[in-house]
C-alpha positions as CSV (number, residue, x, y, z in Angstrom):
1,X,105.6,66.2,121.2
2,X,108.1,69.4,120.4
3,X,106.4,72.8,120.2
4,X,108.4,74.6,117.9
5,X,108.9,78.1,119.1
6,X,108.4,81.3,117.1
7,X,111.5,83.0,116.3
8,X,112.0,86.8,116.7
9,X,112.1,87.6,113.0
10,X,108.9,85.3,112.9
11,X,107.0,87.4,115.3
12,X,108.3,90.7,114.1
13,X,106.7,89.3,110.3
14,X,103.6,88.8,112.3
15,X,103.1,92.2,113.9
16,X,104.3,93.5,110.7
17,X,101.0,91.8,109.1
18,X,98.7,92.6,112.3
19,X,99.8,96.3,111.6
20,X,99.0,96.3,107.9
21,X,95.7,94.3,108.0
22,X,94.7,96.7,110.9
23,X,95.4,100.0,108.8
24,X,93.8,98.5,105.8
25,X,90.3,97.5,107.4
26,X,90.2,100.9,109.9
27,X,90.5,103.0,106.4
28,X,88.4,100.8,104.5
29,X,85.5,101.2,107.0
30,X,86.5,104.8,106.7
31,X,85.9,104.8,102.8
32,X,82.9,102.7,103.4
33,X,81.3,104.8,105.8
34,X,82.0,108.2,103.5
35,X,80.6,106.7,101.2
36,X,77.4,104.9,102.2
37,X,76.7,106.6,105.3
38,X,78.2,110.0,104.4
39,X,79.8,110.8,107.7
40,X,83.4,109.6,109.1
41,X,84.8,109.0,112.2
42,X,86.8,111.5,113.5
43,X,90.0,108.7,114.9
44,X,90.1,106.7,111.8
45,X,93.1,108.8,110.0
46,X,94.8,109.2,113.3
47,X,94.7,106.0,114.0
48,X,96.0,104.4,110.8
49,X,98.5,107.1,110.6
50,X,100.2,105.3,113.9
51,X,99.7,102.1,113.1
52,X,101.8,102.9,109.6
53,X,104.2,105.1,111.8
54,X,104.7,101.7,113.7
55,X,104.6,99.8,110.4
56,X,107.2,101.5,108.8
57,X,109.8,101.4,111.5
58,X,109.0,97.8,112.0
59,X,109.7,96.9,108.2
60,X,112.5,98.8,108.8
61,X,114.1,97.0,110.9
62,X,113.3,93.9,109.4
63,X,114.6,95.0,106.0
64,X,117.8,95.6,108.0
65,X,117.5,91.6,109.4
66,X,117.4,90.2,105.9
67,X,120.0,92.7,104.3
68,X,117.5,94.4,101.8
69,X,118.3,97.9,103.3
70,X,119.1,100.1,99.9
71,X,123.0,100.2,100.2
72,X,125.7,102.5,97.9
73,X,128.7,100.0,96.9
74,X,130.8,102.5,94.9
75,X,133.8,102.3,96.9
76,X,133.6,98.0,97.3
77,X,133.8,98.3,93.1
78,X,137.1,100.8,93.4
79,X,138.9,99.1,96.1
80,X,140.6,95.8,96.0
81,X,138.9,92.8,97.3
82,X,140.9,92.8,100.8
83,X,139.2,95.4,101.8
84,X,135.7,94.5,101.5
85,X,135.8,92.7,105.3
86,X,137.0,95.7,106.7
87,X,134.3,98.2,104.4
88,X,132.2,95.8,106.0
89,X,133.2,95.9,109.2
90,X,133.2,99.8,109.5
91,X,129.6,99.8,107.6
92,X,127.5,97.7,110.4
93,X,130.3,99.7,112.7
94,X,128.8,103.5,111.4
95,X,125.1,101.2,111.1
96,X,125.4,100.7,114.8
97,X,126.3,104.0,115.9
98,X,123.4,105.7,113.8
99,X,120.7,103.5,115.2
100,X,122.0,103.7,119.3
101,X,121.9,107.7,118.2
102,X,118.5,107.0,117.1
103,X,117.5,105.0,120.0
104,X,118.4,107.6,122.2
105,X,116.9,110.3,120.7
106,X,113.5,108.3,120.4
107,X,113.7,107.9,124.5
108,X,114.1,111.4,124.3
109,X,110.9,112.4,122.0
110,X,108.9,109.6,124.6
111,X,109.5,111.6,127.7
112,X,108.9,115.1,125.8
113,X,105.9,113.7,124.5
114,X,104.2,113.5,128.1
115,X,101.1,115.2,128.9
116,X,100.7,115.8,124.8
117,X,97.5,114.0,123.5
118,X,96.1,113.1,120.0
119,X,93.1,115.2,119.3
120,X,91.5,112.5,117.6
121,X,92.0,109.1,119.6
122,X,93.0,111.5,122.9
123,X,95.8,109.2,124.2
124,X,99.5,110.3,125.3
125,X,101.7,111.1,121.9
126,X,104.3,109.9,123.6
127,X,103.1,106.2,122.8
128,X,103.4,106.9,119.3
129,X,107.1,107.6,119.4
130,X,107.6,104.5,121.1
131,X,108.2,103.1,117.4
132,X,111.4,104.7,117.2
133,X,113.2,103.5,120.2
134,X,111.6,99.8,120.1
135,X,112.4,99.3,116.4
136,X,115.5,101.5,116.8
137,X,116.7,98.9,119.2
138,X,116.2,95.7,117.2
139,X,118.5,97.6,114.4
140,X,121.0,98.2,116.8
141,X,120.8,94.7,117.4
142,X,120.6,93.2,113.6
143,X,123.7,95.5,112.8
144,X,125.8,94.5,115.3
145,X,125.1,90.7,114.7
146,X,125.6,91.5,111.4
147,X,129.2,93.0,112.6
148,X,130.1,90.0,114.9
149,X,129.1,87.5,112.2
150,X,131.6,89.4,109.9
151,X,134.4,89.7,112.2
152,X,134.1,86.0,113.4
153,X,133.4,84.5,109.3
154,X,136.9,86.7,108.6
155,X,138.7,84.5,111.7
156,X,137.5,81.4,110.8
157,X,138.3,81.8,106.9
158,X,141.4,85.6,106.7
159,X,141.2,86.7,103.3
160,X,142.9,85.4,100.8
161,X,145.3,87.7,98.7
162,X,144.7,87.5,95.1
C-alpha cells in the first residue's frame, strides 16, 4: 500500500477551511444565543475576529501560491515582449523583499505584544500576531519559487527575439 502524503498547499487549504467553519459556527452560536436566549458571550467576537485575522493572512498567502494575487500589468502591455522575463524577475524580486520586511516586522509586533492580553478570551496578544510572521514566511517562500522557476524556465528555453 502507498499512503499518499498531503502536500503543503493541501494542508494550508485545510486550515484555511478549519478557520472558516470555526468563525462561522462561534458567530452563529453568537446570533443564536442573542437571539433565543438573549444574552452573548463575552469571547465570541474576539475570538472570531482572530481566527479571520489568521484566515485572512492564510488566504493570502495561498492566493500568492496559485498566482491569483490582484497584479497591475500596465508596463508588460508598453514594453516589448523581451522584457517580460526580466519584469518578472524583478516583480517576485520586489515580492520577496516586501514579505521578508513583513516577516520581520511581524517578529517584531510578537515580542512587543508580551505581557498584553485580550480582554475577552484573556490570552497573550502576542499569539494573534503570529499570523503575520507564519504566513509572511510562506509568501516569502511562494515568491521566491516563483522567482527561481522563472529564472531557470528562461535558461532552459532564452527568449526569443521577435
Amino acid at each position: 500500500m502507498t499512503e499518499k502524503r498531503m502536500s503543503f498547499r493541501e494542508f494550508n487549504e485545510l486550515l484555511l477551511i478549519l478557520l472558516l467553519v470555526a468563525t462561522l459556527v462561534v458567530m452563529s452560536i453568537q446570533v443564536i444565543m442573542r437571539t433565543f436566549v438573549g444574552e452573548a458571550f463575552f469571547w465570541a467576537e474576539e475570538l472570531s475576529r482572530y481566527l479571520f485575522i489568521f484566515f485572512v493572512f492564510g488566504g493570502a498567502a495561498l492566493a500568492l501560491d496559485k498566482g491569483l494575487m490582484v497584479s497591475v500589468n500596465v508596463l508588460s502591455k508598453i514594453l516589448p515582449k523581451n522584457w517580460t522575463r526580466p519584469m518578472n524577475i524583478i516583480e517576485y524580486l520586489v515580492t520577496f523583499c516586501f514579505f521578508l520586511i513583513t516577516v520581520i516586522e511581524g517578529i517584531k509586533f510578537f515580542q512587543m505584544g508580551r505581557w498584553q492580553y485580550s480582554p475577552g478570551l484573556g490570552i497573550e496578544i502576542r499569539y494573534m500576531y503570529l499570523a503575520i510572521p507564519i504566513f509572511g514566511v510562506q509568501m516569502c517562500f511562494y515568491s521566491l519559487r516563483k522567482l527561481v522557476r522563472t529564472i531557470r524556465v528562461s535558461e532552459v528555453h532564452p527568449p526569443v527575439d521577435r
